[in-house]
C-alpha positions, 0 to 999 in steps of 0.5 A: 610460445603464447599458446604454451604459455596459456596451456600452462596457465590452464594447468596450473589454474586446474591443479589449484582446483583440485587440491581445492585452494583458491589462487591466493592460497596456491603458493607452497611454503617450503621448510625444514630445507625442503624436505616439506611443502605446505600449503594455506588451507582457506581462511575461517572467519572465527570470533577470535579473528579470520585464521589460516590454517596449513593445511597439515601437520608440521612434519606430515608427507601429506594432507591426505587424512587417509594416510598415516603419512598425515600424521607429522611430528610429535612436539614436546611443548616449546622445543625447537626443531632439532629432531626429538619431534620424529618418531624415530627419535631415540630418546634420553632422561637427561633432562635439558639444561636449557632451552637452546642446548636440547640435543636431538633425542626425545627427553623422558621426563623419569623425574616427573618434574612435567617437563623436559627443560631444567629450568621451564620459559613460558615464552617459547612458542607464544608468539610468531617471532618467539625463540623456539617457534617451529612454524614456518616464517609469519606463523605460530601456534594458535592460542588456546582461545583460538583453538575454541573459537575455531571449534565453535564453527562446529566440528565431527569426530569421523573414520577413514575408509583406513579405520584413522580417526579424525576430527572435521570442523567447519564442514571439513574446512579444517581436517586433523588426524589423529596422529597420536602422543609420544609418552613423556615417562616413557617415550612410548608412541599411544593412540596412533589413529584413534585420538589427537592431541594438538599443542596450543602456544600459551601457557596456562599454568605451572608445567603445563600448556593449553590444547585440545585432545579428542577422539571418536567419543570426546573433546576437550580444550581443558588442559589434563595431565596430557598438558604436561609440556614433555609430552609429544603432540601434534603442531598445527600452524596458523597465522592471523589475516591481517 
């Protein structure tokens, strides 16, 4: 029985190698009723603290960045998980009379009022214990600040072998695809494997929230007119090590 034990022990000390996690990052995080696994990416010493990064998109079947399979859901800013966030989502112009009777559907902001909620909050995904957070227990969005200090550690704009572009930072410590954007006045998929857009959790100013977009020739952590909370961008969890 010892000598099995010990074999198992080998393998699984192996496999950890291989998905390059060390054994303190090795255990899964299971959600969304199991449909998905994550995992802890390592640590980045940042100026805004050391962040763990998951090491994929909310939604995605895998970490390979080859693979469309890494690109996951599309958030509308501050909505919950309730299904408008896949890409087979039908989608609706009855815009949400708050924030906790959302439906399933993509909601197309046909008004242009730059959100898909009547009556807008700022405070739902701020935090790890805020309302709508869609991240698995102890993590949230990173902030805006965050997503800036992450990028000083250095970052590449790259291409597959499958012609996916993603952007490579701290020497490939952190990889994100790019996944693409669901249009808020349309509910149109746009730019599927050539730029990212990837939601920050706080707010910046009326109708719009931080992140950062990039693609083979640009980046930027400027909140534009892809800001606008009715758009679906990526979600990348984090949490902050204590």
């Amino acid at each position: 029985m010892k000598k099995y034990l010990i074999i198992f022990a080998i393998l699984l000390s192996i496999n950890s190698i291989a998905q390059n996690y060390d054994d303190g990052f090795s255990k899964p995080i299971i959600t969304e009723d199991g449909n998905f696994t994550y995992y802890e990416l390592e640590p980045l010493q940042t100026s805004e603290g050391v962040l763990i990064f998951l090491d994929r998109n909310l939604g995605a079947l895998s970490n390979d960045i080859t693979s469309s399979d890494s690109w996951g859901d599309l958030y509308q800013w501050g909505r919950r998980t309730d299904g408008h966030e896949k890409r087979l989502s039908d989608t609706t112009n009855t815009i949400s009379p708050n924030f906790q009777k959302t439906g399933k559907d993509f909601i197309v902001d046909s008004a242009r009022a730059n959100d898909w909620i009547a009556y807008p909050k700022d405070d739902l995904w701020n935090n790890a214990s805020a309302t709508n957070n869609p991240c698995p227990c102890g993590y949230r969005l990173p902030t805006e600040r965050e997503w800036k200090a992450v990028l000083n550690l250095g970052y590449e704009i790259k291409s597959t072998s499958t012609g996916i572009y993603y952007i490579s930072i701290a020497n490939g410590k952190l990889n994100l695809p790019c996944a693409g954007l669901r249009n808020a006045f349309t509910g149109n998929f746009q730019y599927q494997g050539m730029q990212g857009y990837y939601w920050a959790g706080d707010v910046s100013q009326q109708g719009m929230s931080s992140g950062i977009d990039f693609n083979k020739t640009d980046i930027t952590t400027n909140v534009t007119i892809y800001g606008f909370r009715a758009f679906g961008r990526s979600v990348r969890c984090v949490k902050l090590q204590n």
